[in-house]
C-alpha positions as CSV (number, residue, x, y, z in Angstrom):
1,X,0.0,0.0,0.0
2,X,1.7,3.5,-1.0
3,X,2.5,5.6,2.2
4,X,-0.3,8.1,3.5
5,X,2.2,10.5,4.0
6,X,3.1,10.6,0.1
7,X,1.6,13.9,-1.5
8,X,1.3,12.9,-4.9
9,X,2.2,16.6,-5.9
10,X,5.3,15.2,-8.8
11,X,8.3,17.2,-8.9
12,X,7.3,18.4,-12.2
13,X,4.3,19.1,-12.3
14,X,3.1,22.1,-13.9
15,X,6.1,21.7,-16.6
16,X,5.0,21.3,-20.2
17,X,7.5,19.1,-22.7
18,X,7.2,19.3,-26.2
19,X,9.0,16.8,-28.0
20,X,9.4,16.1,-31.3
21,X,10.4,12.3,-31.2
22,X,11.5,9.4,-32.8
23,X,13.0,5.7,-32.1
24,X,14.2,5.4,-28.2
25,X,16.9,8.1,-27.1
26,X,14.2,11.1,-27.0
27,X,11.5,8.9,-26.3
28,X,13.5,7.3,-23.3
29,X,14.1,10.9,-21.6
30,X,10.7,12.1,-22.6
31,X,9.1,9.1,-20.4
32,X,11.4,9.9,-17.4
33,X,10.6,13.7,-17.2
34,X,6.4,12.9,-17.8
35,X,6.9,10.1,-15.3
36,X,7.8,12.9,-12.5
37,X,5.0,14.8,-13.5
38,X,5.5,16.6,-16.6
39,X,2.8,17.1,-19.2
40,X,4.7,16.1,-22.3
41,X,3.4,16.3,-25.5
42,X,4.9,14.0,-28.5
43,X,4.6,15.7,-31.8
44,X,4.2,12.3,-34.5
45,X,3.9,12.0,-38.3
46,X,-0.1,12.3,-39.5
47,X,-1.3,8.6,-39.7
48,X,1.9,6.5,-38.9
49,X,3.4,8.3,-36.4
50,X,6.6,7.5,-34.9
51,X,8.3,4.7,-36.9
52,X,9.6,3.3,-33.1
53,X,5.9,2.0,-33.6
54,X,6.6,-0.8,-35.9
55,X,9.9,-2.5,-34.9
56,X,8.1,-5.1,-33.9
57,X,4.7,-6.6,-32.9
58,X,5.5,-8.8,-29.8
59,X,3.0,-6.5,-26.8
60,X,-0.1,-7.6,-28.3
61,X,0.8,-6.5,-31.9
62,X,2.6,-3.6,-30.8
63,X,6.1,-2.3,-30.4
64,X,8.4,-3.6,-27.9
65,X,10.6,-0.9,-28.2
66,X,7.4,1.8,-28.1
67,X,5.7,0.5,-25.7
68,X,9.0,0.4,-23.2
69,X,9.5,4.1,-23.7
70,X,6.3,5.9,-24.5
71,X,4.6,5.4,-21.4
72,X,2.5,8.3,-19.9
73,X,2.7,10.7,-22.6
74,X,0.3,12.6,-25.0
75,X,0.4,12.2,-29.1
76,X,-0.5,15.0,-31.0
77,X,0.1,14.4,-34.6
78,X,1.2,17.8,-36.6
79,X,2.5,18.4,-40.0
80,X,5.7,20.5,-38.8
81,X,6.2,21.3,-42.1
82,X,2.6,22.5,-43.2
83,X,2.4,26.3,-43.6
84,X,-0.8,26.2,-41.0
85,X,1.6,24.2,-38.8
86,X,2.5,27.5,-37.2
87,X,-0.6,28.3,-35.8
88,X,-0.7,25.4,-33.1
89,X,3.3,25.8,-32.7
90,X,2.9,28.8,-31.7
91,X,0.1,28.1,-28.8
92,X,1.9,25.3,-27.8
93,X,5.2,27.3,-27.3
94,X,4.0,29.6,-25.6
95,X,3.2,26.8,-22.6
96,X,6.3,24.9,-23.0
97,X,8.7,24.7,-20.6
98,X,10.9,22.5,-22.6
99,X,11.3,21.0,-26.3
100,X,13.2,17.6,-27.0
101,X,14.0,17.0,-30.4
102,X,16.4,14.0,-31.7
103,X,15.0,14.4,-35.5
104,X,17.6,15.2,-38.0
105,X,20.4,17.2,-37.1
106,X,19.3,20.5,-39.5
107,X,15.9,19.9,-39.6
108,X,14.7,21.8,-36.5
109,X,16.7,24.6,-38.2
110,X,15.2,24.9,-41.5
111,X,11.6,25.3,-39.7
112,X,12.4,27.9,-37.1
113,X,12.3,25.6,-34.4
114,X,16.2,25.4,-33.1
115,X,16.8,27.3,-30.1
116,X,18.2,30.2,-32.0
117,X,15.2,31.1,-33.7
118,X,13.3,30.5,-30.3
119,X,15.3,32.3,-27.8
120,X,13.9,35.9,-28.3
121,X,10.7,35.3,-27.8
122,X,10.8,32.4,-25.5
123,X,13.8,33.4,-23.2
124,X,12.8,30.7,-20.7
125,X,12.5,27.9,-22.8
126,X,14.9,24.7,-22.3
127,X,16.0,23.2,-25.7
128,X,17.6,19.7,-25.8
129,X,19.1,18.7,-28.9
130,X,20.2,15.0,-29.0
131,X,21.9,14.0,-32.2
132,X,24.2,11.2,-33.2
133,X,27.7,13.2,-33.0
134,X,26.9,16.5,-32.0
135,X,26.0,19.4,-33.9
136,X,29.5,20.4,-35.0
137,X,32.8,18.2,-36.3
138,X,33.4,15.9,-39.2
139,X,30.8,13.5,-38.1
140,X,27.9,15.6,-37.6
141,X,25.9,15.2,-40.7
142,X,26.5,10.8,-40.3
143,X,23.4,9.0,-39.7
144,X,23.6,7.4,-36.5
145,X,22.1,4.2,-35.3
146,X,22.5,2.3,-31.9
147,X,25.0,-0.3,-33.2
148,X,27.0,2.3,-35.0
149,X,27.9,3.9,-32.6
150,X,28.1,0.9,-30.5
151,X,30.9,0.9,-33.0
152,X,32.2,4.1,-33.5
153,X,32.8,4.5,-29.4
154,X,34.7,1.4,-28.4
155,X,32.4,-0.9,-27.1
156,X,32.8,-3.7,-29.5
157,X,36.2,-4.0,-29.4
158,X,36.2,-5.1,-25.5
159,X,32.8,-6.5,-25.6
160,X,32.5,-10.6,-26.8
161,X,35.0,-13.5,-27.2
162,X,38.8,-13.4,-27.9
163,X,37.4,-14.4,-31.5
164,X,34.0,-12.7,-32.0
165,X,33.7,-8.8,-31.0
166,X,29.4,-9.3,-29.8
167,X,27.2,-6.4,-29.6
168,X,25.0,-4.9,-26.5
169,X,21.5,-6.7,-26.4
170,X,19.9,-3.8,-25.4
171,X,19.9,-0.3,-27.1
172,X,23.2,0.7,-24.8
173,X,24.0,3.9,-26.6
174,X,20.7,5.1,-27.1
175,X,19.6,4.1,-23.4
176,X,23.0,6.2,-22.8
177,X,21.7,9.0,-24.3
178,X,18.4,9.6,-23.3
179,X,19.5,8.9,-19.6
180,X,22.3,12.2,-20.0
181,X,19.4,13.9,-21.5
182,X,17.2,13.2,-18.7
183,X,19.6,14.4,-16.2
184,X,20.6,17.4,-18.1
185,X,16.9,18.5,-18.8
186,X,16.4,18.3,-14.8
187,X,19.7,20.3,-14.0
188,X,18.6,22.9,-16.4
189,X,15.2,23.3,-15.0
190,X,17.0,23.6,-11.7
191,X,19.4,26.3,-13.4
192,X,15.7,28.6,-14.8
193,X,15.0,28.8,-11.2
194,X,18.2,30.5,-10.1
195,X,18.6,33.0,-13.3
196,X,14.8,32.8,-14.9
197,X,16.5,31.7,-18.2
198,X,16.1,28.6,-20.6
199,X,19.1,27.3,-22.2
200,X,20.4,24.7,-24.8
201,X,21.5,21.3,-24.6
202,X,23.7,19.5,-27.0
203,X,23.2,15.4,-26.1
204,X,25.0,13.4,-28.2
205,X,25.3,9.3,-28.9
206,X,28.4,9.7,-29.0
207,X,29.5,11.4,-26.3
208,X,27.5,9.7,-23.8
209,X,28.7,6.2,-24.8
210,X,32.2,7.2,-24.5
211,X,31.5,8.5,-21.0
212,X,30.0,4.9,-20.2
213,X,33.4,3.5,-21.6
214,X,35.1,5.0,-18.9
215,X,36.7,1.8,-17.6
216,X,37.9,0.4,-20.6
217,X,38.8,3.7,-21.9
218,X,41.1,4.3,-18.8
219,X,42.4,0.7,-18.2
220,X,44.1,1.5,-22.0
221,X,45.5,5.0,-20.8
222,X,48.2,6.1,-22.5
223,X,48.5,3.5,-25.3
224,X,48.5,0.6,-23.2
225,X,46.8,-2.5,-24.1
226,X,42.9,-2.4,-23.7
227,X,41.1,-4.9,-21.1
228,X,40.6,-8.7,-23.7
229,X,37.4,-9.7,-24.6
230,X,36.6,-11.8,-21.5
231,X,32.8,-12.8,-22.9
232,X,30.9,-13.3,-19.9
233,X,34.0,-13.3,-17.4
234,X,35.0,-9.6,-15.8
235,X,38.3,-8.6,-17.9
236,X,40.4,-8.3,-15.2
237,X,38.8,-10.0,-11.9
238,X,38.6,-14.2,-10.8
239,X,37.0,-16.1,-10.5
240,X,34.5,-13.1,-11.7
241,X,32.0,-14.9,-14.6
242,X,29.8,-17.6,-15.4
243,X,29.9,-21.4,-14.5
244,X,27.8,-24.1,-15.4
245,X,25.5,-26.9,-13.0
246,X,24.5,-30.3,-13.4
247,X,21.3,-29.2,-13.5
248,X,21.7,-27.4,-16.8
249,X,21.8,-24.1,-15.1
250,X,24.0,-21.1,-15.3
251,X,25.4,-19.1,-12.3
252,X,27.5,-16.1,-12.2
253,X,30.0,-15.6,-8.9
254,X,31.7,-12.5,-8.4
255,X,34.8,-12.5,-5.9
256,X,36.4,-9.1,-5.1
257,X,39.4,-9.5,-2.7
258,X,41.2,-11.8,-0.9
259,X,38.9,-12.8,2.3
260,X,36.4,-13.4,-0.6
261,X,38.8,-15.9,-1.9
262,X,39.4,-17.7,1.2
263,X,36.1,-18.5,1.9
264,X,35.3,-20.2,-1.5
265,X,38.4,-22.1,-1.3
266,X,37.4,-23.7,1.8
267,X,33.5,-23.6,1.8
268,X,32.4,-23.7,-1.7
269,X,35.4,-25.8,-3.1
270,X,36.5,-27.4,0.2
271,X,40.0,-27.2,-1.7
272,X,41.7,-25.4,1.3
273,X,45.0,-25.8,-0.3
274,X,44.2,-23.3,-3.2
275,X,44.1,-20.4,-1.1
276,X,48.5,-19.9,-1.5
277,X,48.8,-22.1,-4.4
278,X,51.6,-20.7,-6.4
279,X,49.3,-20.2,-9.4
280,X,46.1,-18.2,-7.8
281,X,47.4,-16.5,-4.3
282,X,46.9,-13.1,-5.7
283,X,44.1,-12.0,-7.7
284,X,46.1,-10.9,-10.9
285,X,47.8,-14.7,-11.2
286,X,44.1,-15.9,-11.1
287,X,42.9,-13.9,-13.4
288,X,46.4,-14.8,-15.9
289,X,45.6,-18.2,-14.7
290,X,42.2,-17.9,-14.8
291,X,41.9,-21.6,-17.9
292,X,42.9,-23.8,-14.6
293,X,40.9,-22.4,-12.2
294,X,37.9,-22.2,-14.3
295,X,38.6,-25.9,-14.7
296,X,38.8,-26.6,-11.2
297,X,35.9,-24.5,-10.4
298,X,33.9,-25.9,-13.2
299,X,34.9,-29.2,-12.7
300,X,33.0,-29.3,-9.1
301,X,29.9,-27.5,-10.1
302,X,29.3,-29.5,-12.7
303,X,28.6,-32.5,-9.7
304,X,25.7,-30.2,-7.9
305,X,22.7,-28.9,-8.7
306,X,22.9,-24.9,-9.3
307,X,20.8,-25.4,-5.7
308,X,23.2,-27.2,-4.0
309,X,26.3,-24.5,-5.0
310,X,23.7,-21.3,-4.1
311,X,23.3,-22.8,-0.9
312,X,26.9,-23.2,-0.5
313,X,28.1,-19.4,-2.1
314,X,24.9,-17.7,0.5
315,X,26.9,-19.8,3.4
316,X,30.4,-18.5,2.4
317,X,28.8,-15.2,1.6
318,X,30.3,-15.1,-2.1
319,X,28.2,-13.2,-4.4
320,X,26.5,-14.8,-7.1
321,X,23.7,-14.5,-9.7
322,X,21.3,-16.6,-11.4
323,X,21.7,-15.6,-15.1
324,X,18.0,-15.7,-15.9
325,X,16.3,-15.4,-19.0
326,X,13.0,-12.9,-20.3
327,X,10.4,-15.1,-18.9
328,X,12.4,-15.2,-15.4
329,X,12.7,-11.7,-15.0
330,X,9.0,-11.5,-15.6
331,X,9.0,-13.7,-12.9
332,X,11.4,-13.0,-10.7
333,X,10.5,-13.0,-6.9
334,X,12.4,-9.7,-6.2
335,X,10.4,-7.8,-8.4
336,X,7.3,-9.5,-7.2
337,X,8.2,-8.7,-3.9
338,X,8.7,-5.2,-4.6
339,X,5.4,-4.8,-6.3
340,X,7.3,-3.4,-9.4
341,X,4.8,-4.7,-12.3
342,X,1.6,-2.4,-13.0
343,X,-0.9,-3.0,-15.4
344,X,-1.0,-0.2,-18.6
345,X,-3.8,0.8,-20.8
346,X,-2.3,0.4,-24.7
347,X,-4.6,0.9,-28.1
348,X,-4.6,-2.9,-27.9
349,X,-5.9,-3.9,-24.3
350,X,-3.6,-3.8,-21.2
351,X,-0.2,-5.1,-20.3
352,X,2.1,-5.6,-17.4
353,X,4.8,-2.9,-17.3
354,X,7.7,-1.4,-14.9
355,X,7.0,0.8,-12.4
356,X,9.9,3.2,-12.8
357,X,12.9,2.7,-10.5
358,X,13.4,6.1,-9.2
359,X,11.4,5.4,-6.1
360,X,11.0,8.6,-3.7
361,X,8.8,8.8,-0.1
362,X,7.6,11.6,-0.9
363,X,5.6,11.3,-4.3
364,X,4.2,8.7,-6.7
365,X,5.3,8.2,-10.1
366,X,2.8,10.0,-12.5
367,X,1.9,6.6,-14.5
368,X,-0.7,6.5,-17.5
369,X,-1.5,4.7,-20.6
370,X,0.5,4.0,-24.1
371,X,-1.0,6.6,-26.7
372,X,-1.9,5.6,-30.1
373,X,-1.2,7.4,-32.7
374,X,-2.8,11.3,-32.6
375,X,-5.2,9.8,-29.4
376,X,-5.2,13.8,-27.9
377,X,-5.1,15.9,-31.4
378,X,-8.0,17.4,-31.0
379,X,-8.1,17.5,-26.8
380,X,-4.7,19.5,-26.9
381,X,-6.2,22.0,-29.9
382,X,-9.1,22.2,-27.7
383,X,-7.0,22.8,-25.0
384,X,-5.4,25.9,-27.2
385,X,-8.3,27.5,-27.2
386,X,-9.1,26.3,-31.0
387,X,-12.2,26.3,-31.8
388,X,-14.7,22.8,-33.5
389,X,-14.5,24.7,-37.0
390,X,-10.6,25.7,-36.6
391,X,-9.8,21.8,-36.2
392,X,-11.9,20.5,-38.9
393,X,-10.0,23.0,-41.1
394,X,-6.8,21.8,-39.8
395,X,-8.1,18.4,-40.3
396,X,-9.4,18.5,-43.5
397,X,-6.3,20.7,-44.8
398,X,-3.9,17.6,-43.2
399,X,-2.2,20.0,-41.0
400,X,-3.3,17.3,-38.2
């Protein structure tokens, strides 16, 4: 049961977002900031809207990929380049506290939307640009995609086997950048309350996957060597990775220091005698040892059930992991326990989704349904103080 004490008045309510949006970097951000509160407002193509819509068909014929980041918002479809389109932009400006755009890198520009062109008349507005490579440098004009610049920043070169580089499962570099965007949105909205002033933020891909590559990035300071390709073992920790049962099961133990080390030697392994063997009595001649340990290891928990080793790594306080699939997740008693799943109006009937994990005592998230596509045209025109024969106009002229 949520606390009494919890006001339910969301840090951002009473700020508007206007966001013209597309596949999951902008859409990511945008479903953070309406999530504490804010009214935001996604700007789609008439009739298909975002093409994020039709990745995939696996929620009840929709989107994965939409219906993970479009949660809680309002779809408004608008012909932004329509010479009516002005009308409505202009209302709507004039209640926006901030505008999120990740379309093409000049194409805000050529239609008087960039913060440039809004600053003078809309000195408090926020602006957050999030591009592929920024908006300046040999690479600006490059399409971007996730994987390219998956790419581009590093992180396939330390990520996979010694003979296969492997790409991220998830959308890592686009999750990257809406997450700096996010943050950066909230410090600026912070900043308009000390100096009364909007600003503009430059978000790239880029830029914010290199900052998530700061380990690997480091480790090769200087020229030296980068961290190997380790697959599903930590690069430079063991025993840190994955192990095999006899029950067919995976587990993933993750040993940090030398007390750690002891203990599994003598309680999970019952192989005291490994603890000052020549080969693995410091953490770096494990981990250049690491073929015969993960032998040794391996060679025991392939004899025990993965329930039989848990119990074992809990007693020796090891840490350790199941490495689950999808449908455990879904299930998985943590989450359960935490009450994390809430049910989701979508066009196509309800689903099970994620409450989000910013979790505060103070407030609730501000959670509502999946829009379809133009579901509050005519409620925000309404709203704009357009009138029934203005709409039908806009309608019938496919402005909307």
């Amino acid at each position: 049961m949520p606390d009494s004490k919890i006001s339910n008045m969301a840090p951002l309510d009473g700020i508007t977002v206007l966001s013209f949006e597309h596949a999951i970097a902008a859409p990511l951000c945008t479903r953070q900031l309406a999530e504490l509160g804010a009214r935001v407002i996604k700007i789609e193509r008439r009739g298909a809207g975002d093409f994020a819509r039709y990745y995939d068909e696996r929620v009840k014929g929709q989107s994965s990929h939409f219906i993970w980041t479009n949660r809680s918002k309002l779809s408004l479809t608008l012909d932004i380049k329509h010479e009516q389109s002005y009308l409505i932009l202009e209302r709507l400006l004039n209640q926006t506290d901030v505008l999120v755009q990740n379309l093409a890198p000049s194409a805000m520009r050529k239609i008087g939307l960039d913060y440039e062109s809004l600053q003078a008349n809309h000195e408090k507005l926020i602006v957050c640009n999030i591009s592929g490579y920024g908006p300046g440098g040999p690479y600006q004009h490059k399409k971007a995609y996730d994987l390219l610049v998956q790419a581009e920043a590093g992180f396939l070169s330390v990520t996979g086997t010694e003979e296969h580089m492997v790409k991220a499962g998830i959308s890592v570099a686009d999750t990257a950048a809406g997450m700096h965007a996010f943050s950066a949105i909230l410090a600026a909205i912070i900043q308009r309350g000390k100096t009364g002033k909007g600003s503009r933020i430059d978000i790239s891909m880029l830029e914010a996957m290199v900052e998530w590559m700061g380990f690997p990035l480091y480790y090769a300071y200087d020229g030296a060597p980068p961290p190997p390709r380790r697959a599903a073992d930590h690069a430079s920790i063991y025993p840190y990775g994955v192990f095999e049962t006899g029950d067919q099961k995976v587990i993933l133990i993750g040993l940090q220091n030398e007390r750690e080390w002891e203990a599994f030697c003598k309680f999970v392994l019952a192989k005291p005698n490994l603890i000052k063997d020549s080969r693995f009595s410091t953490n770096a001649l494990r981990s250049e040892n690491r073929n015969a340990l993960k032998g040794i290891i391996q060679a025991l928990f392939s004899t025990q059930t993965s329930d039989q080793i848990s119990a074992k790594l809990d007693e020796a306080q090891i840490a350790f992991a199941n490495v689950n699939d999808m449908k455990s997740v879904w299930n998985h008693p943590q989450l359960e326990a935490l009450n994390r799943f809430v049910a989701t109006p979508t066009p196509e009937g309800i689903v099970s989704s994620l409450k989000p994990p910013t979790n505060n005592s103070e407030y609730e998230p501000t959670l509502s349904g999946i829009p379809a596509v133009g579901e509050h045209t005519k409620k925000i025109l309404k709203e704009l103080q357009f009138s029934n024969t203005e709409i039908e106009e806009f309608v019938a002229n496919k402005v909307v």
